[in-house]
C-alpha positions as CSV (number, residue, x, y, z in Angstrom):
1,X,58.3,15.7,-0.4
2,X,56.6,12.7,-0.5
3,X,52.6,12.5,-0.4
4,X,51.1,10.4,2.5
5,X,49.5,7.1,1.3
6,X,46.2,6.4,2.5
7,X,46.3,4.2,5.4
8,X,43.0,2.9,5.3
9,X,41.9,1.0,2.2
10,X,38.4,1.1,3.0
11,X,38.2,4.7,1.5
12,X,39.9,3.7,-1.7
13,X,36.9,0.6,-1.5
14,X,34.0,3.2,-1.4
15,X,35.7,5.6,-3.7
16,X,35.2,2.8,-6.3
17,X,32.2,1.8,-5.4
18,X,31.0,5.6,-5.6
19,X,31.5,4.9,-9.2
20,X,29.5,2.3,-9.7
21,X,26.5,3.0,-12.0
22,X,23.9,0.6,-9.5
23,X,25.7,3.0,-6.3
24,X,24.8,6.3,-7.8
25,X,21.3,5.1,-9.1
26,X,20.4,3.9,-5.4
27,X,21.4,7.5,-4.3
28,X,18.8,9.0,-6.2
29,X,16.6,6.6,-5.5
30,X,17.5,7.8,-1.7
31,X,17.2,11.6,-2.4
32,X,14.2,11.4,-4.7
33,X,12.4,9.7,-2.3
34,X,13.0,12.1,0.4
35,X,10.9,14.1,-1.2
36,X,12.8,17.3,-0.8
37,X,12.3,18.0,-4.9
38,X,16.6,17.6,-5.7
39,X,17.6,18.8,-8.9
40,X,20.3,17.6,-10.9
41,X,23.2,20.0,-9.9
42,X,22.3,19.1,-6.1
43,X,22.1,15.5,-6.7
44,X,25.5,15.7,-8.1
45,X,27.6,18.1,-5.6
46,X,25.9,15.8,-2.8
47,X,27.2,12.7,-4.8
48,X,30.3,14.1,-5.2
49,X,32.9,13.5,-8.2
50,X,30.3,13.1,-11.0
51,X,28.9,15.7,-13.3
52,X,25.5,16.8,-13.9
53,X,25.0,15.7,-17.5
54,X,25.9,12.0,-15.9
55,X,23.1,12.5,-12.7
56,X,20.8,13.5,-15.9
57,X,21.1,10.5,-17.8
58,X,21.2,8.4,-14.4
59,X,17.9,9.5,-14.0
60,X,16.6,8.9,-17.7
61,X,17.9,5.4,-17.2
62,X,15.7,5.2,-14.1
63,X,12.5,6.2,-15.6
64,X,12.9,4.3,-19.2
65,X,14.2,0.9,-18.1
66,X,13.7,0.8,-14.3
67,X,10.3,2.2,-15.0
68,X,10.6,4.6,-12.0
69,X,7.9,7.1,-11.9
70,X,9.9,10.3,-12.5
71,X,8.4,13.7,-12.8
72,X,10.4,16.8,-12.9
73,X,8.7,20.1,-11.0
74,X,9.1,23.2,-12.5
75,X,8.3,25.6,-10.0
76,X,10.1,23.8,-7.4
77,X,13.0,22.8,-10.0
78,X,13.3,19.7,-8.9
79,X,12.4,15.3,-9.3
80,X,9.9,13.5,-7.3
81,X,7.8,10.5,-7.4
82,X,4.5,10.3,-8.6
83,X,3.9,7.3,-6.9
84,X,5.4,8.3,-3.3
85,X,5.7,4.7,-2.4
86,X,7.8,4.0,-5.3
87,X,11.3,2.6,-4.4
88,X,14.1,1.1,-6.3
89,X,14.0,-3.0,-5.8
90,X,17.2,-4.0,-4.0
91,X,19.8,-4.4,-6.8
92,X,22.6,-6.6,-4.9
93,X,22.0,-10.4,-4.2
94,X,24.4,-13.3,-4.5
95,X,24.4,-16.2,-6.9
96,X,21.5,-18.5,-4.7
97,X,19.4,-15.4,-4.0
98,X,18.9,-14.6,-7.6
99,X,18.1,-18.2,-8.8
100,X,15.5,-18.5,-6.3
101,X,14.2,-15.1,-7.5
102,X,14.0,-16.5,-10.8
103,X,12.7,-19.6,-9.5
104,X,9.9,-17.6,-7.9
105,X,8.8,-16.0,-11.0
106,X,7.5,-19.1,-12.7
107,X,5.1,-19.3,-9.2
108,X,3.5,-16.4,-10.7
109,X,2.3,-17.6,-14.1
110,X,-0.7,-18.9,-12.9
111,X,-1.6,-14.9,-11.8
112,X,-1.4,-14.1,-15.6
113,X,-4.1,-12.1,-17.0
114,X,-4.3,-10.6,-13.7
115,X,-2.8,-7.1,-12.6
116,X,-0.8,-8.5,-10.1
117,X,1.5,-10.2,-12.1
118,X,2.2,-7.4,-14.4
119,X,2.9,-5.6,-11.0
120,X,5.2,-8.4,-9.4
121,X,7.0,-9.0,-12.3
122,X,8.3,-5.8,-13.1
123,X,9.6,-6.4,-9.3
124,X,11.3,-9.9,-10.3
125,X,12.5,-8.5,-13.7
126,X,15.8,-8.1,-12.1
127,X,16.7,-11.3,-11.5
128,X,15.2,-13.2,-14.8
129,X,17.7,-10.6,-16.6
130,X,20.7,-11.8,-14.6
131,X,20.0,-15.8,-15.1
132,X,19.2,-15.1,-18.8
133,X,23.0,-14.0,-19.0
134,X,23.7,-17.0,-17.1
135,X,25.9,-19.7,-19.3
136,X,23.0,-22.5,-18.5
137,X,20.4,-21.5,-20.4
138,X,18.6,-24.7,-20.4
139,X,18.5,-24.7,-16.8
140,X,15.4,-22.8,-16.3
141,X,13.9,-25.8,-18.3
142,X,14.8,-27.9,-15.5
143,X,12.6,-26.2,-12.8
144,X,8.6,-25.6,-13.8
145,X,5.6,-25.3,-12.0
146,X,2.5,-27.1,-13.4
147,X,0.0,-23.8,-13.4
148,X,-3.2,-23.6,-11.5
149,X,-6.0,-22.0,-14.3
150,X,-6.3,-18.1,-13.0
151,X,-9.5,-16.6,-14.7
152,X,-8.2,-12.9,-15.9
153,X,-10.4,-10.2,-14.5
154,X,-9.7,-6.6,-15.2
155,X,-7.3,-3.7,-13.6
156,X,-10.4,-1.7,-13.2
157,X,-11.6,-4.2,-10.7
158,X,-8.7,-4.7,-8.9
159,X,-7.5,-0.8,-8.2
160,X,-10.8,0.0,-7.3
161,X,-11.1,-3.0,-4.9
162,X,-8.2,-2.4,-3.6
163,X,-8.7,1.8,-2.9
164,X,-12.1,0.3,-1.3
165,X,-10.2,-1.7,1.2
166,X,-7.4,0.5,1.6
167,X,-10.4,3.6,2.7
168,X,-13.0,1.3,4.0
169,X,-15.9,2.5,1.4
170,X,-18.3,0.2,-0.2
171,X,-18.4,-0.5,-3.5
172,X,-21.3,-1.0,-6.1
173,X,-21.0,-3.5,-8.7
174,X,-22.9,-6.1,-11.4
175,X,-22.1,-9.7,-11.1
176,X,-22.5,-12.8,-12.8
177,X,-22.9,-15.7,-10.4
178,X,-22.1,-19.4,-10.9
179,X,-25.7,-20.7,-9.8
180,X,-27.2,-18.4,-12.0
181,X,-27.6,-18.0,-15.6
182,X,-28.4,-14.4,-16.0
183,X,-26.4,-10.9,-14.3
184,X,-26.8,-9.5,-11.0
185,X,-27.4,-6.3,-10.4
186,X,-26.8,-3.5,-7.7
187,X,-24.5,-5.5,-5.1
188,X,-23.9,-3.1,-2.7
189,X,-20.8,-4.5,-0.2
190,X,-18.7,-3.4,2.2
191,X,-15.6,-5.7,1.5
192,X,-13.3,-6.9,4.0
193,X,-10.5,-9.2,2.6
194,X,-9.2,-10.6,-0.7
195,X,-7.8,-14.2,-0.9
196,X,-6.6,-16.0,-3.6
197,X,-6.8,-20.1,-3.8
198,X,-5.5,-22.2,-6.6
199,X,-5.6,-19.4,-9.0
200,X,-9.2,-17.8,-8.6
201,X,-9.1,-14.7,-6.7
202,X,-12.4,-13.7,-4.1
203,X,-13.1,-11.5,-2.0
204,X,-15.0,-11.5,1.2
205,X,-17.6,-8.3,1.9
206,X,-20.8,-7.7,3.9
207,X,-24.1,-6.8,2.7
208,X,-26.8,-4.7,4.6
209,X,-29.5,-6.4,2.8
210,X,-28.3,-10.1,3.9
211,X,-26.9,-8.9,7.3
212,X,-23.7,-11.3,6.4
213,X,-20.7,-11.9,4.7
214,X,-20.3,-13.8,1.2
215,X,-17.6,-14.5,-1.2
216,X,-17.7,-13.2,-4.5
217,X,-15.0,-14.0,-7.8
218,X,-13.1,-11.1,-9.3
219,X,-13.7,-12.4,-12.6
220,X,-17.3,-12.5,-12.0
221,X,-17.8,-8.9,-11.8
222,X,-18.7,-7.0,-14.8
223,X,-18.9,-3.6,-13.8
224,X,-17.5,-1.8,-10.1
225,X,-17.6,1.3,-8.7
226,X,-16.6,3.2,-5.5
227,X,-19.3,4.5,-3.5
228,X,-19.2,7.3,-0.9
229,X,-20.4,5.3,2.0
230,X,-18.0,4.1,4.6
231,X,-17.5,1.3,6.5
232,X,-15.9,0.3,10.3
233,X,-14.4,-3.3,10.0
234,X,-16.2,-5.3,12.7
235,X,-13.4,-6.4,15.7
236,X,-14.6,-9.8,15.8
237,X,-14.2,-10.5,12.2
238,X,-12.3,-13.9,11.4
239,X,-9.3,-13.5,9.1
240,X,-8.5,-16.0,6.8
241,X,-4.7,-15.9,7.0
242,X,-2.2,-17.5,5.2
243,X,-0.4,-18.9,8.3
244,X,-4.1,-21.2,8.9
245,X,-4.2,-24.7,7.0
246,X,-7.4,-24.3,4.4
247,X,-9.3,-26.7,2.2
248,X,-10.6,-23.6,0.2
249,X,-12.0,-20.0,0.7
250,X,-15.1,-21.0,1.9
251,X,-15.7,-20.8,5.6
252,X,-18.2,-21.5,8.3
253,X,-19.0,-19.6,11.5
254,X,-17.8,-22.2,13.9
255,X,-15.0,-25.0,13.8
256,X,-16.7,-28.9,14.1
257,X,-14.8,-31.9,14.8
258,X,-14.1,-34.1,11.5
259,X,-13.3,-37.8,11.6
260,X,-12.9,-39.4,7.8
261,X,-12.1,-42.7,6.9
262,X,-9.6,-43.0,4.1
263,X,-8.8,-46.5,2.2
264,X,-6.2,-47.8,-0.5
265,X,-4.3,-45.1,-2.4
266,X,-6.4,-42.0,-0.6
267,X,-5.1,-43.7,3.0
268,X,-1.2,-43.2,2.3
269,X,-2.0,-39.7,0.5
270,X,-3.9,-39.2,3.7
271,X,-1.4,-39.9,6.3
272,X,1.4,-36.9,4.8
273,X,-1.2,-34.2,4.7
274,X,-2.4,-31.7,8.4
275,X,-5.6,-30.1,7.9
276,X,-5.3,-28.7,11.4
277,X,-3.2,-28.7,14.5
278,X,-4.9,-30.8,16.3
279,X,-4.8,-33.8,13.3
280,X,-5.0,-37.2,14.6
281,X,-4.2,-40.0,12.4
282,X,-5.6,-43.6,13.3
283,X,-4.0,-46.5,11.2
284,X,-6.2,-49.7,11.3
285,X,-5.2,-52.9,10.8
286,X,-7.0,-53.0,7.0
287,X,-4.3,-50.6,5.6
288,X,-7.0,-47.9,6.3
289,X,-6.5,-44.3,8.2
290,X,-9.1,-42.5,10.8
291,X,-7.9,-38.8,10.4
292,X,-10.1,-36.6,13.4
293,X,-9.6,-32.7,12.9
294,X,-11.1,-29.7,13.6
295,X,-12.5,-27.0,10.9
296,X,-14.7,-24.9,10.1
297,X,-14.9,-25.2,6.4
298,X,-17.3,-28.1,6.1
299,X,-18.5,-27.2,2.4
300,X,-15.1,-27.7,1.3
301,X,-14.5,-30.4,3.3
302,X,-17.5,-31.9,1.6
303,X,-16.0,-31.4,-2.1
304,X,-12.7,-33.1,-1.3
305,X,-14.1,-36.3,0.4
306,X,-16.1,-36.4,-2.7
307,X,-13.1,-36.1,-4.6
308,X,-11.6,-39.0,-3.0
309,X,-14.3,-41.6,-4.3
310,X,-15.0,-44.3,-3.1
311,X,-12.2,-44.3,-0.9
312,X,-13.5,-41.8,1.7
313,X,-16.4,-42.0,4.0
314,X,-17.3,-39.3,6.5
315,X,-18.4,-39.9,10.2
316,X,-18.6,-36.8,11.5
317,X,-20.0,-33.8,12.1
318,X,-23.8,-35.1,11.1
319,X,-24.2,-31.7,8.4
320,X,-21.3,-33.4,6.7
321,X,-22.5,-36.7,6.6
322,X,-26.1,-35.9,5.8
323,X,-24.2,-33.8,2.5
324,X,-22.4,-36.5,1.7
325,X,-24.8,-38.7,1.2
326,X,-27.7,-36.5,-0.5
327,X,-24.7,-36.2,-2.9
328,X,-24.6,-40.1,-3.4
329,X,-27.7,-40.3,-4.0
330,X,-28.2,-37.7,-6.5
331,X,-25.4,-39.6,-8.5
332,X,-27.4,-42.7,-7.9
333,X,-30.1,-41.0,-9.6
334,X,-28.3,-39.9,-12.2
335,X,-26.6,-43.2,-13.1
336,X,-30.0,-44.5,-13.1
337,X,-31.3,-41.6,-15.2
338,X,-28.6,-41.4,-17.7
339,X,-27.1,-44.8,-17.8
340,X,-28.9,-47.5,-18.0
Protein backbone atom coordinates (compact mmCIF):
# COMPACT_ATOMS: atom_id res chain seq x y z
CA UNK A 1 0.00 0.00 0.00
CA UNK A 2 1.27 3.08 -0.99
CA UNK A 3 1.78 6.03 1.66
CA UNK A 4 -0.20 9.27 0.99
CA UNK A 5 2.11 12.19 -0.08
CA UNK A 6 1.66 15.30 1.61
CA UNK A 7 -0.50 17.55 -0.26
CA UNK A 8 0.39 20.68 1.13
CA UNK A 9 4.00 21.76 0.81
CA UNK A 10 3.72 24.36 3.29
CA UNK A 11 4.16 21.77 6.09
CA UNK A 12 7.29 20.27 4.55
CA UNK A 13 8.37 24.46 4.41
CA UNK A 14 7.95 24.74 8.29
CA UNK A 15 9.23 21.37 9.05
CA UNK A 16 12.60 22.77 7.68
CA UNK A 17 12.45 25.75 8.97
CA UNK A 18 11.77 24.11 12.51
CA UNK A 19 15.26 23.07 12.06
CA UNK A 20 16.77 26.09 11.64
CA UNK A 21 19.13 26.98 14.52
CA UNK A 22 17.85 31.13 14.35
CA UNK A 23 13.86 29.27 14.49
CA UNK A 24 14.50 27.32 17.57
CA UNK A 25 16.57 30.15 19.32
CA UNK A 26 13.54 32.62 18.75
CA UNK A 27 11.32 29.93 20.52
CA UNK A 28 13.05 30.18 23.58
CA UNK A 29 13.44 33.49 23.39
CA UNK A 30 9.31 33.26 23.16
CA UNK A 31 8.98 30.76 26.06
CA UNK A 32 11.69 32.23 28.31
CA UNK A 33 10.15 35.31 28.11
CA UNK A 34 6.84 34.17 29.13
CA UNK A 35 8.08 33.86 32.22
CA UNK A 36 6.57 30.63 33.06
CA UNK A 37 10.27 29.23 34.30
CA UNK A 38 10.56 26.31 31.10
CA UNK A 39 13.10 23.83 31.60
CA UNK A 40 14.92 22.16 29.05
CA UNK A 41 12.91 18.87 28.54
CA UNK A 42 9.67 21.22 28.21
CA UNK A 43 11.25 23.48 25.82
CA UNK A 44 12.09 20.61 23.78
CA UNK A 45 8.70 18.28 23.68
CA UNK A 46 6.92 21.82 23.01
CA UNK A 47 9.49 22.32 20.14
CA UNK A 48 9.13 19.14 18.93
CA UNK A 49 11.73 16.82 17.05
CA UNK A 50 14.88 18.00 18.86
CA UNK A 51 16.51 16.67 21.89
CA UNK A 52 17.25 18.11 25.12
CA UNK A 53 21.09 18.13 25.03
CA UNK A 54 20.46 20.42 21.70
CA UNK A 55 17.70 23.00 23.65
CA UNK A 56 20.78 22.98 26.27
CA UNK A 57 23.33 24.14 24.12
CA UNK A 58 20.74 26.45 22.31
CA UNK A 59 20.44 28.15 25.33
CA UNK A 60 24.39 28.36 26.16
CA UNK A 61 24.65 29.89 22.78
CA UNK A 62 22.10 32.49 23.79
CA UNK A 63 23.70 33.59 26.95
CA UNK A 64 27.62 33.46 25.68
CA UNK A 65 27.28 35.16 22.29
CA UNK A 66 23.78 36.68 22.16
CA UNK A 67 24.54 37.96 25.59
CA UNK A 68 21.01 37.00 26.77
CA UNK A 69 20.65 37.34 30.46
CA UNK A 70 19.97 33.72 31.30
CA UNK A 71 19.56 32.42 34.85
CA UNK A 72 18.48 29.00 35.60
CA UNK A 73 16.01 28.56 38.90
CA UNK A 74 16.47 25.86 41.04
CA UNK A 75 13.61 25.54 42.99
CA UNK A 76 11.42 26.30 40.21
CA UNK A 77 13.70 24.08 37.75
CA UNK A 78 13.44 26.25 35.27
CA UNK A 79 15.21 29.65 32.80
CA UNK A 80 14.17 33.14 33.12
CA UNK A 81 15.45 36.56 32.41
CA UNK A 82 17.04 38.63 34.70
CA UNK A 83 16.35 41.47 32.87
CA UNK A 84 12.47 40.89 32.14
CA UNK A 85 12.53 43.25 29.26
CA UNK A 86 15.18 41.39 27.59
CA UNK A 87 14.26 40.14 24.13
CA UNK A 88 16.05 38.60 21.32
CA UNK A 89 16.72 41.47 18.36
CA UNK A 90 14.87 40.39 15.26
CA UNK A 91 17.25 38.05 13.37
CA UNK A 92 15.71 38.08 9.73
CA UNK A 93 16.20 41.20 7.45
CA UNK A 94 16.90 41.35 3.71
CA UNK A 95 20.00 42.54 1.90
CA UNK A 96 18.96 46.72 2.08
CA UNK A 97 17.71 46.36 5.71
CA UNK A 98 20.99 45.08 6.91
CA UNK A 99 23.25 47.60 5.11
CA UNK A 100 21.32 50.37 6.50
CA UNK A 101 21.70 48.66 9.90
CA UNK A 102 25.30 48.75 9.35
CA UNK A 103 25.09 52.10 8.01
CA UNK A 104 23.42 53.29 11.18
CA UNK A 105 26.12 52.02 13.41
CA UNK A 106 28.72 54.49 12.33
CA UNK A 107 25.85 57.25 13.46
CA UNK A 108 26.62 56.04 16.80
CA UNK A 109 30.45 56.71 17.18
CA UNK A 110 30.00 59.96 18.20
CA UNK A 111 28.02 58.36 21.54
CA UNK A 112 31.36 56.55 22.34
CA UNK A 113 32.52 56.76 25.78
CA UNK A 114 29.01 56.86 26.71
CA UNK A 115 26.81 53.84 28.04
CA UNK A 116 24.48 54.16 25.33
CA UNK A 117 26.57 53.00 22.69
CA UNK A 118 27.90 50.03 24.43
CA UNK A 119 23.99 49.41 24.91
CA UNK A 120 22.95 50.13 21.11
CA UNK A 121 25.63 48.36 19.71
CA UNK A 122 25.23 45.07 21.14
CA UNK A 123 21.68 45.72 19.46
CA UNK A 124 23.30 46.53 15.90
CA UNK A 125 25.99 43.77 16.31
CA UNK A 126 23.91 41.62 14.18
CA UNK A 127 24.09 43.36 11.23
CA UNK A 128 27.94 44.61 11.26
CA UNK A 129 28.59 40.69 11.54
CA UNK A 130 26.57 39.96 8.36
CA UNK A 131 28.33 42.84 6.05
CA UNK A 132 31.72 41.81 7.52
CA UNK A 133 31.07 38.45 5.69
CA UNK A 134 30.03 40.42 2.85
CA UNK A 135 32.55 40.06 -0.41
CA UNK A 136 33.00 44.13 -0.43
CA UNK A 137 34.92 44.75 2.34
CA UNK A 138 36.01 48.10 1.35
CA UNK A 139 32.63 49.23 1.03
CA UNK A 140 32.03 50.24 4.53
CA UNK A 141 34.97 52.67 3.69
CA UNK A 142 32.79 54.29 1.24
CA UNK A 143 30.03 55.48 3.73
CA UNK A 144 31.43 57.65 7.03
CA UNK A 145 30.05 60.04 9.21
CA UNK A 146 32.31 62.94 10.23
CA UNK A 147 31.77 62.54 14.27
CA UNK A 148 30.43 65.23 16.54
CA UNK A 149 33.05 65.29 19.92
CA UNK A 150 30.75 63.29 22.72
CA UNK A 151 32.37 64.11 26.14
CA UNK A 152 32.30 60.43 28.06
CA UNK A 153 30.55 60.61 31.37
CA UNK A 154 30.14 57.57 33.40
CA UNK A 155 27.44 54.45 33.59
CA UNK A 156 26.90 55.45 37.19
CA UNK A 157 25.43 58.62 35.99
CA UNK A 158 23.46 57.48 33.47
CA UNK A 159 21.52 54.27 35.27
CA UNK A 160 20.95 56.35 38.03
CA UNK A 161 19.49 59.28 35.95
CA UNK A 162 17.66 57.25 34.14
CA UNK A 163 15.92 55.03 37.38
CA UNK A 164 15.29 58.89 38.64
CA UNK A 165 13.26 59.61 35.62
CA UNK A 166 11.81 56.34 35.18
CA UNK A 167 10.32 56.73 39.32
CA UNK A 168 10.14 60.45 39.41
CA UNK A 169 12.67 60.93 42.52
CA UNK A 170 15.16 63.61 42.78
CA UNK A 171 18.51 63.14 42.63
CA UNK A 172 21.59 64.67 44.63
CA UNK A 173 24.63 65.37 42.92
CA UNK A 174 28.23 67.56 42.64
CA UNK A 175 28.83 69.50 39.51
CA UNK A 176 31.41 71.23 37.75
CA UNK A 177 29.99 74.20 35.79
CA UNK A 178 31.40 75.86 32.72
CA UNK A 179 31.24 79.50 34.16
CA UNK A 180 32.88 78.44 37.10
CA UNK A 181 36.22 77.44 37.99
CA UNK A 182 35.75 75.46 41.11
CA UNK A 183 32.84 72.32 42.01
CA UNK A 184 29.43 72.68 42.98
CA UNK A 185 27.97 71.15 45.59
CA UNK A 186 24.54 69.72 46.89
CA UNK A 187 22.32 70.21 43.55
CA UNK A 188 19.30 68.89 44.60
CA UNK A 189 16.89 68.38 41.21
CA UNK A 190 13.94 66.94 40.29
CA UNK A 191 14.88 66.08 36.54
CA UNK A 192 12.52 66.00 33.78
CA UNK A 193 14.00 65.15 30.39
CA UNK A 194 17.36 64.15 28.80
CA UNK A 195 18.36 65.44 25.30
CA UNK A 196 21.21 64.95 23.45
CA UNK A 197 22.60 67.77 20.74
CA UNK A 198 25.67 67.35 18.63
CA UNK A 199 27.18 64.86 20.92
CA UNK A 200 26.85 66.55 24.52
CA UNK A 201 24.23 64.93 26.43
CA UNK A 202 21.96 67.33 29.19
CA UNK A 203 19.43 67.04 31.09
CA UNK A 204 16.70 69.34 32.07
CA UNK A 205 15.44 69.27 36.02
CA UNK A 206 13.84 71.74 38.47
CA UNK A 207 15.23 73.08 41.63
CA UNK A 208 13.18 74.17 44.75
CA UNK A 209 15.81 76.57 45.66
CA UNK A 210 15.59 78.51 42.12
CA UNK A 211 11.87 77.74 41.56
CA UNK A 212 12.94 76.78 37.74
CA UNK A 213 14.25 74.59 35.43
CA UNK A 214 18.03 74.56 34.08
CA UNK A 215 20.17 72.34 32.00
CA UNK A 216 22.95 70.59 33.31
CA UNK A 217 25.91 68.28 31.16
CA UNK A 218 26.28 64.65 32.05
CA UNK A 219 29.79 64.91 31.91
CA UNK A 220 29.83 67.65 34.28
CA UNK A 221 28.64 65.74 37.13
CA UNK A 222 31.16 64.28 39.43
CA UNK A 223 29.25 62.47 41.90
CA UNK A 224 25.01 61.45 41.79
CA UNK A 225 22.84 59.86 43.92
CA UNK A 226 19.19 58.90 44.18
CA UNK A 227 17.30 60.48 46.80
CA UNK A 228 14.04 59.35 48.46
CA UNK A 229 11.99 62.40 47.64
CA UNK A 230 9.52 62.29 44.75
CA UNK A 231 8.36 64.29 42.26
CA UNK A 232 4.90 65.02 40.09
CA UNK A 233 5.92 66.21 36.50
CA UNK A 234 4.21 69.57 36.08
CA UNK A 235 1.23 69.26 33.04
CA UNK A 236 2.24 72.35 31.48
CA UNK A 237 5.85 71.38 31.05
CA UNK A 238 7.22 72.07 27.43
CA UNK A 239 8.90 69.00 25.88
CA UNK A 240 11.67 69.41 23.71
CA UNK A 241 10.89 66.76 21.14
CA UNK A 242 12.74 65.53 18.44
CA UNK A 243 9.94 66.09 15.82
CA UNK A 244 10.54 70.35 16.74
CA UNK A 245 13.34 72.15 14.56
CA UNK A 246 16.14 73.34 17.36
CA UNK A 247 19.07 75.53 17.23
CA UNK A 248 20.38 73.85 20.50
CA UNK A 249 19.02 72.61 23.98
CA UNK A 250 18.64 75.79 25.36
CA UNK A 251 15.14 77.19 25.57
CA UNK A 252 13.11 80.17 26.52
CA UNK A 253 9.66 80.45 28.07
CA UNK A 254 8.03 82.04 25.17
CA UNK A 255 8.45 81.85 21.21
CA UNK A 256 9.46 85.70 19.69
CA UNK A 257 9.38 86.55 16.12
CA UNK A 258 13.05 86.50 14.38
CA UNK A 259 13.91 88.37 11.30
CA UNK A 260 17.88 88.07 10.22
CA UNK A 261 19.59 89.35 7.43
CA UNK A 262 21.91 86.99 5.72
CA UNK A 263 24.60 88.15 2.92
CA UNK A 264 27.10 86.32 0.44
CA UNK A 265 27.93 82.68 1.17
CA UNK A 266 25.60 82.63 4.67
CA UNK A 267 22.49 83.93 2.18
CA UNK A 268 22.49 80.70 -0.11
CA UNK A 269 23.29 78.46 3.06
CA UNK A 270 20.40 80.39 4.51
CA UNK A 271 17.76 79.85 1.94
CA UNK A 272 17.96 75.50 2.21
CA UNK A 273 17.66 75.49 6.00
CA UNK A 274 13.66 75.84 8.25
CA UNK A 275 14.17 76.92 11.65
CA UNK A 276 10.40 76.84 12.06
CA UNK A 277 7.17 76.22 10.24
CA UNK A 278 6.26 79.35 9.78
CA UNK A 279 9.88 80.34 7.91
CA UNK A 280 9.70 83.07 5.52
CA UNK A 281 12.45 83.69 3.24
CA UNK A 282 12.77 87.26 1.55
CA UNK A 283 15.35 87.42 -1.42
CA UNK A 284 16.52 91.12 -2.09
CA UNK A 285 17.64 92.27 -5.02
CA UNK A 286 21.61 92.48 -3.47
CA UNK A 287 21.81 88.65 -3.50
CA UNK A 288 20.79 88.97 0.20
CA UNK A 289 17.91 86.85 2.18
CA UNK A 290 15.39 88.27 5.07
CA UNK A 291 14.54 84.87 6.90
CA UNK A 292 11.36 85.86 9.69
CA UNK A 293 10.67 82.87 12.08
CA UNK A 294 9.45 82.14 15.16
CA UNK A 295 11.41 80.62 18.37
CA UNK A 296 11.90 80.50 21.41
CA UNK A 297 15.50 79.69 21.77
CA UNK A 298 16.92 83.18 21.43
CA UNK A 299 20.42 82.37 23.25
CA UNK A 300 21.14 80.01 20.67
CA UNK A 301 19.85 81.94 18.11
CA UNK A 302 22.31 84.53 19.35
CA UNK A 303 25.47 82.02 18.99
CA UNK A 304 24.75 81.09 15.44
CA UNK A 305 24.24 84.65 13.96
CA UNK A 306 27.50 85.20 15.64
CA UNK A 307 28.77 82.36 13.94
CA UNK A 308 27.86 83.62 10.62
CA UNK A 309 30.16 86.80 10.89
CA UNK A 310 29.88 89.43 9.27
CA UNK A 311 27.43 88.11 7.11
CA UNK A 312 24.38 88.15 9.57
CA UNK A 313 22.72 91.00 11.26
CA UNK A 314 19.68 90.59 13.51
CA UNK A 315 16.52 92.88 13.42
CA UNK A 316 14.48 91.41 15.66
CA UNK A 317 13.22 90.63 18.67
CA UNK A 318 15.09 93.81 20.54
CA UNK A 319 16.78 91.06 23.48
CA UNK A 320 18.47 89.66 20.41
CA UNK A 321 19.65 92.60 18.96
CA UNK A 322 20.65 94.31 22.15
CA UNK A 323 22.93 90.63 22.63
CA UNK A 324 24.26 90.94 19.60
CA UNK A 325 25.71 93.93 19.75
CA UNK A 326 27.07 94.00 23.49
CA UNK A 327 28.87 90.95 21.88
CA UNK A 328 30.41 93.27 19.05
CA UNK A 329 31.43 95.48 21.16
CA UNK A 330 33.14 93.34 23.52
CA UNK A 331 35.22 92.03 20.52
CA UNK A 332 35.78 95.58 19.62
CA UNK A 333 37.29 95.89 22.90
CA UNK A 334 39.21 93.12 22.65
CA UNK A 335 40.72 93.86 19.29
CA UNK A 336 41.62 97.02 20.70
CA UNK A 337 43.00 95.49 23.88
CA UNK A 338 44.86 92.70 22.41
CA UNK A 339 45.77 93.84 18.96
CA UNK A 340 46.90 96.77 18.29
Amino acid sequence: MRSKKNKNPKNNIIKKAQNLPYARILFIDKMISEGDFPSAPKIAKEYEGVSVITIKRDIEYMRDILNAPIEYDKNRKGYYYLDKTFRLPFLFANEDEILSGSIAIKLLYQYRGTPIYKNVKNIFGYFNRVVEKSNDKNFEKRIIFLEEYSPSFSEEVWNILIKAIKENRYIKFSYKSAWRNYEGHGYYIAPYQIVSKAGVWYFAGYSKRQESVSLYCLHRITFIEIADETFEMPKDYKYLNDKEISFGVFKDEDKKECKIIFYNESAAYISERKFSEDQKIEKREDGSVVATFSSGQIYEILRFVLSQGSNAIPLQPKSLVEEWKNNIKIMNENIDKFLK
